[in-house]
N, CA and C atoms as an extended XYZ file, in Angstrom:
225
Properties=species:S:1:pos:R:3:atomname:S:1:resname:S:1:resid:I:1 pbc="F F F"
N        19.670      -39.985      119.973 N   UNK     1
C        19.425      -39.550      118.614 CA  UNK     1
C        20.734      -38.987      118.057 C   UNK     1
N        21.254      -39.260      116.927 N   UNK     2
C        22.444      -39.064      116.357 CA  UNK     2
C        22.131      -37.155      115.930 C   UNK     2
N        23.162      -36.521      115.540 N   UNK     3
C        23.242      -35.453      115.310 CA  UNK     3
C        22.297      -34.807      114.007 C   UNK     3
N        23.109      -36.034      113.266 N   UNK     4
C        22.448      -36.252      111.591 CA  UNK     4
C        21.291      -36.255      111.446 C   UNK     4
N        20.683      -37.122      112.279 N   UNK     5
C        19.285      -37.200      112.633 CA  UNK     5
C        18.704      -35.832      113.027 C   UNK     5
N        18.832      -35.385      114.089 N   UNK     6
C        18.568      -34.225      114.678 CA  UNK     6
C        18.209      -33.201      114.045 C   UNK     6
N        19.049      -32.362      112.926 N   UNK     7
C        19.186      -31.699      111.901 CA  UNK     7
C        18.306      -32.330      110.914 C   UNK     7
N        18.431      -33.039      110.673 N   UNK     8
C        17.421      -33.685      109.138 CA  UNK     8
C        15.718      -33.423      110.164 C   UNK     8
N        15.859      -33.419      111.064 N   UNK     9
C        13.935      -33.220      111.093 CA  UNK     9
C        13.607      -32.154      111.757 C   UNK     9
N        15.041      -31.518      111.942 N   UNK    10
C        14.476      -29.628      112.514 CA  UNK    10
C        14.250      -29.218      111.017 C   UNK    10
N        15.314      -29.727      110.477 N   UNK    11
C        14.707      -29.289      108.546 CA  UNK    11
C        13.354      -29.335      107.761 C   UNK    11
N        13.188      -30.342      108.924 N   UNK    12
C        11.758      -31.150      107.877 CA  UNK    12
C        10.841      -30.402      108.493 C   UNK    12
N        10.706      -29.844      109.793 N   UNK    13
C        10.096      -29.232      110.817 CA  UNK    13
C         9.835      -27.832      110.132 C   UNK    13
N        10.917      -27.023      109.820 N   UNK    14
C        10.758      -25.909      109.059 CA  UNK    14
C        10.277      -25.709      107.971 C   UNK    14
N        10.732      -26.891      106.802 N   UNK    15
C        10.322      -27.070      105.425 CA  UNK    15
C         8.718      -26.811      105.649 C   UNK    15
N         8.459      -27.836      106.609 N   UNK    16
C         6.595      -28.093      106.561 CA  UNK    16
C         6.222      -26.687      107.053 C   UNK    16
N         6.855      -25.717      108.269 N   UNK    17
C         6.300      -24.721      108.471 CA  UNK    17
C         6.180      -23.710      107.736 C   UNK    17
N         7.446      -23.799      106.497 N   UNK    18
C         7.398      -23.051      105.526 CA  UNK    18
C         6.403      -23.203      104.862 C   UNK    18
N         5.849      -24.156      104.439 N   UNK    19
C         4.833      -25.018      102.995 CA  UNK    19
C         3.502      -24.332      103.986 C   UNK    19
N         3.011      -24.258      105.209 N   UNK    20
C         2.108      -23.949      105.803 CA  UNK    20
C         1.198      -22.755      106.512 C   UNK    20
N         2.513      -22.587      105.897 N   UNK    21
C         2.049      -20.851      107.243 CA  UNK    21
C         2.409      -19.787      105.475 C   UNK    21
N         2.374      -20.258      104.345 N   UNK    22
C         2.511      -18.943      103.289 CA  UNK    22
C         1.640      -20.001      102.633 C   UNK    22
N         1.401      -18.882      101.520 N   UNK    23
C         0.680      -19.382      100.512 CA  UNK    23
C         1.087      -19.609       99.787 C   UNK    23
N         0.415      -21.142       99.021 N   UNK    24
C        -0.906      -21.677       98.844 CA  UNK    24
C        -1.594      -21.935       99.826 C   UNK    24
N        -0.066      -22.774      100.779 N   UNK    25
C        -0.181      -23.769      101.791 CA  UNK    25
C        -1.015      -23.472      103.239 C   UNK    25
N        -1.024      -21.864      102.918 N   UNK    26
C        -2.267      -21.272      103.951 CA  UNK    26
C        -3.825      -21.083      104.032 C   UNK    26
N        -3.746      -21.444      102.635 N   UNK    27
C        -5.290      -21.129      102.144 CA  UNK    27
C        -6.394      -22.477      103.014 C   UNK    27
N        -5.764      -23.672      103.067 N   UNK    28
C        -7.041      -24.462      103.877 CA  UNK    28
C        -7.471      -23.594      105.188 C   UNK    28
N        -6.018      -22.988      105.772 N   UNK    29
C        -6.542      -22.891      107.313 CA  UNK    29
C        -6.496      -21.292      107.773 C   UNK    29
N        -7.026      -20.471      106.631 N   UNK    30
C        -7.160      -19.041      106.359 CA  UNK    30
C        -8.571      -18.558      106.766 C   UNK    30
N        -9.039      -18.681      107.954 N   UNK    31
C       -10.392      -18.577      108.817 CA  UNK    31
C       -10.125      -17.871      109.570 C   UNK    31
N       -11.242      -17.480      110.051 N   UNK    32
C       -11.721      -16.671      111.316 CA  UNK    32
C       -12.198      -17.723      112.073 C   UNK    32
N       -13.049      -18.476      112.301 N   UNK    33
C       -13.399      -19.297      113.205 CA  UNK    33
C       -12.965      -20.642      112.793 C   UNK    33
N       -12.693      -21.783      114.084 N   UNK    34
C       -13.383      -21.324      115.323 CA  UNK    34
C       -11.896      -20.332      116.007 C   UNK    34
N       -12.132      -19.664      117.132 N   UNK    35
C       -11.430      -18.529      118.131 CA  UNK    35
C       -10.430      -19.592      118.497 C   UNK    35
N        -9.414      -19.646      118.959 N   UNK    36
C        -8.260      -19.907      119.720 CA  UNK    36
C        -7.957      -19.186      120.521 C   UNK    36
N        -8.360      -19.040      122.282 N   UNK    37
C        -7.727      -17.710      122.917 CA  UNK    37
C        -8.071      -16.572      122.553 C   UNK    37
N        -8.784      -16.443      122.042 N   UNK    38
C        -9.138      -14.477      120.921 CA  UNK    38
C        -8.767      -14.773      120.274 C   UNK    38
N        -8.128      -15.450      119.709 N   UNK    39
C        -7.292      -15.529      117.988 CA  UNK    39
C        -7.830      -15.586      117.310 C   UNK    39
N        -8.003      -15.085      115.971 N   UNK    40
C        -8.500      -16.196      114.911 CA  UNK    40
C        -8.149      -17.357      114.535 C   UNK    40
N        -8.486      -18.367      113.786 N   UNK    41
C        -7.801      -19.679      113.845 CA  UNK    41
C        -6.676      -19.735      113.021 C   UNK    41
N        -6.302      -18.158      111.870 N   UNK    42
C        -5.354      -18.248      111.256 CA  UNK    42
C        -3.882      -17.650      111.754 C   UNK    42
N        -3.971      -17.065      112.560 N   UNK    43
C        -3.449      -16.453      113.855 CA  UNK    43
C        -2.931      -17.645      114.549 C   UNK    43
N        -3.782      -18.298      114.774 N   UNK    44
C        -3.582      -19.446      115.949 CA  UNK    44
C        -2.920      -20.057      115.517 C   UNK    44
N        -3.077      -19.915      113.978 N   UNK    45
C        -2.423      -21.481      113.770 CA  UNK    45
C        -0.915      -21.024      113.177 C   UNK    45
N        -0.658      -19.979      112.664 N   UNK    46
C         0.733      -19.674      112.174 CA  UNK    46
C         1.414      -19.346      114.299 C   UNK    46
N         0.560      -19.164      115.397 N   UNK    47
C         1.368      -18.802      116.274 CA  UNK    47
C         1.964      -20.230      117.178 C   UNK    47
N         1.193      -21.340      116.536 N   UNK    48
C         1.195      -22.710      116.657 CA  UNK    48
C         2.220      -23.009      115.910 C   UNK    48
N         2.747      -23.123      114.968 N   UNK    49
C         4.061      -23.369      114.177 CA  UNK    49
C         5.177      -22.495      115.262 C   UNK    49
N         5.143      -21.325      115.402 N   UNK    50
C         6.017      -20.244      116.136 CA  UNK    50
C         6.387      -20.675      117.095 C   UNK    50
N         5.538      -21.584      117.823 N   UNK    51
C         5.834      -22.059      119.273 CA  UNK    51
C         6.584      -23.385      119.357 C   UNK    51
N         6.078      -24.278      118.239 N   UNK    52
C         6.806      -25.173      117.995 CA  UNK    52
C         8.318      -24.840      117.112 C   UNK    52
N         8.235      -23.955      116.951 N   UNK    53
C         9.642      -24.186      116.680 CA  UNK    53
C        10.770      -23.467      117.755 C   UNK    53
N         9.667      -22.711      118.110 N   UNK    54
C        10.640      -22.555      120.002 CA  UNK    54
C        11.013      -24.134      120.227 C   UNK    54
N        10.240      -24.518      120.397 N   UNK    55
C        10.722      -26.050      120.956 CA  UNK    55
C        11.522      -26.868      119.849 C   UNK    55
N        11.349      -27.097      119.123 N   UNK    56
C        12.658      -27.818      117.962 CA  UNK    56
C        13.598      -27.182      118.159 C   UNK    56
N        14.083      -25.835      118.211 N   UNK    57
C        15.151      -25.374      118.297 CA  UNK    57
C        16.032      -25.616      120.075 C   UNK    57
N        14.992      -25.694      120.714 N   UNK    58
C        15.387      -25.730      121.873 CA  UNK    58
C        15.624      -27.234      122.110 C   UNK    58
N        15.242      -28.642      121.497 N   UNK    59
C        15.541      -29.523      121.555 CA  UNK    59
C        16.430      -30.097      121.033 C   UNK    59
N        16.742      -29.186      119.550 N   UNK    60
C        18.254      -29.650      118.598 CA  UNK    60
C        19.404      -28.781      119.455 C   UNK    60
N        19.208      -28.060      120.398 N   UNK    61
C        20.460      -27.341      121.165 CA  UNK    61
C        21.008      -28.200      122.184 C   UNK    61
N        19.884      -29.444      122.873 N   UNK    62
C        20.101      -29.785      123.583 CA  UNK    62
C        21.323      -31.121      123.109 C   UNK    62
N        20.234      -31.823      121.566 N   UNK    63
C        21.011      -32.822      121.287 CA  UNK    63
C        22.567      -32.156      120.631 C   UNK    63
N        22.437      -31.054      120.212 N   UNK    64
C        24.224      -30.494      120.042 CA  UNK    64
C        24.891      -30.573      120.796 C   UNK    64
N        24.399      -29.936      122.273 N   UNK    65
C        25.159      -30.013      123.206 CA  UNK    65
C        25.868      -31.582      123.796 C   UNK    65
N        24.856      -32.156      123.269 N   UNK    66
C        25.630      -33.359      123.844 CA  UNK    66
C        26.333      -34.190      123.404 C   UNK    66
N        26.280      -33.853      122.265 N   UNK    67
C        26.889      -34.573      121.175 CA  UNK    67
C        28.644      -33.343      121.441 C   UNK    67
N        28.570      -32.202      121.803 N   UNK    68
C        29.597      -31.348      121.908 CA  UNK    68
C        30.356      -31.301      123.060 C   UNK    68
N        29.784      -31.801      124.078 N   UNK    69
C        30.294      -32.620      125.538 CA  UNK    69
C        30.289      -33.738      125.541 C   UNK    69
N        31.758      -34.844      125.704 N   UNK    70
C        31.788      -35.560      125.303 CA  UNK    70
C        30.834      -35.986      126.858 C   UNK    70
N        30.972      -35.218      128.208 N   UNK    71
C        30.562      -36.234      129.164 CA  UNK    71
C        29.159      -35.969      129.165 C   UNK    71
N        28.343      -35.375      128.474 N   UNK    72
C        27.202      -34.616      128.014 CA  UNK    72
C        26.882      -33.618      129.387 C   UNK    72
N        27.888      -32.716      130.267 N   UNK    73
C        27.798      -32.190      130.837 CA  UNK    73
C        26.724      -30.848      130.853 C   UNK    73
N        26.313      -29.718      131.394 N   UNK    74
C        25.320      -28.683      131.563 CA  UNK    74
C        26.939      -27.931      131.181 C   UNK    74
N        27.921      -27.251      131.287 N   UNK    75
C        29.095      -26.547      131.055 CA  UNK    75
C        29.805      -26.538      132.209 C   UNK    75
């Protein structure tokens, strides 16, 4: 995956988490049920964006890195 690439859909990744997790864009999924873990489902679901973007971020570090080593070495 090119760099360019990489960046353009951690963007798109955030944009949507932005549009989703505030309002308006919160109001479909602004419930109490059903539970997630004890959660509520609105809870759940903004801690569901949170987690995924642990992982986007942790996957655009990886494609930096390799794109920043030319032999795509660990350091």
């Amino acid at each position: 995956m090119s760099l360019r690439t990489a960046r353009a859909l951690t963007a798109l990744y955030f944009t949507l988490s932005l549009l989703t997790t505030t309002w308006p864009g919160m109001v479909p999924f602004a419930r109490v049920e059903p539970m997630i873990l004890g959660l509520p489902f609105s809870m759940a679901w903004v801690g569901m964006w949170l987690a995924g973007s642990v992982i986007v971020l942790w996957l655009l570090d990886r494609v930096e890195r390799r794109h920043r080593d030319p032999d795509g070495g660990e350091g």
